[in-house]
N, C-alpha and C positions, 0 to 999 in steps of 0.2 A: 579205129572208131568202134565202139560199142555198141551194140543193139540195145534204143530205149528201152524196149518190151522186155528186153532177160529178165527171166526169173517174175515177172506179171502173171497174172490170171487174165487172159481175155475172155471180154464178156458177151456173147452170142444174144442177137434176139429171137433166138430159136431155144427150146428147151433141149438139152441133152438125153440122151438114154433113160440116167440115172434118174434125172430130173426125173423125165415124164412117168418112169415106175414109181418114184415117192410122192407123186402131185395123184396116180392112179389109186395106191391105196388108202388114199383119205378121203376119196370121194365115195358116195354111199351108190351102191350096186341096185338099189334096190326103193322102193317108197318105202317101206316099213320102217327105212332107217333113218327118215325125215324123221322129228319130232316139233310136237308142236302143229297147227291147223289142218286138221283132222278132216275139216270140209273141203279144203282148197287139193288135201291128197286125194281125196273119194272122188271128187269130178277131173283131175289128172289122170289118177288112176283107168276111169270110166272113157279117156278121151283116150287112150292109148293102147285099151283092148278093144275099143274100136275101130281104129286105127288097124288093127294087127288084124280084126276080122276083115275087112275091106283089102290087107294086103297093098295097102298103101301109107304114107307118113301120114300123120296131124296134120292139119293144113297150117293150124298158127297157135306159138308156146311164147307167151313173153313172163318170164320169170324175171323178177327185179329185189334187189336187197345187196348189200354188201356180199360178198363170196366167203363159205366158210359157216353160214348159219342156218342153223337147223340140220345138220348132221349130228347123228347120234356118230361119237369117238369110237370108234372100234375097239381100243382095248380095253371098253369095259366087260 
């Protein structure tokens, strides 16, 4: 009897190593590499070095939009 799976790809709902290094470098590090609303980064930015002065987290961040927009591309 033959194994159905030979020679398959099984597909994990966890990301692998590889995965999560390529899904890591397309995410922007940084605000500056947001583009686009300039207001919504300045009081982010403001909530978050507040934040690090206090030496405690943000209490509450609800970011909403498709995933993937307003990152500046890295290889430009």
């Amino acid at each position: 009897m033959t194994d159905p799976f030979d020679g398959e790809e099984i597909v994990a709902s966890y990301a692998q190593p590889a995965e999560r290094e390529m899904e890591a470098s397309l995410r922007p590090r940084q605000l500056t590499e947001f583009i686009g609303q300039p207001r919504v980064r300045e009081q982010l930015d403001l909530l978050l070095k507040s934040a690090q002065l206090r030496q405690k987290p943000p209490d509450h961040i609800l970011l909403s939009g498709p995933p993937g927009l307003g990152a500046r591309p890295r290889w430009r």
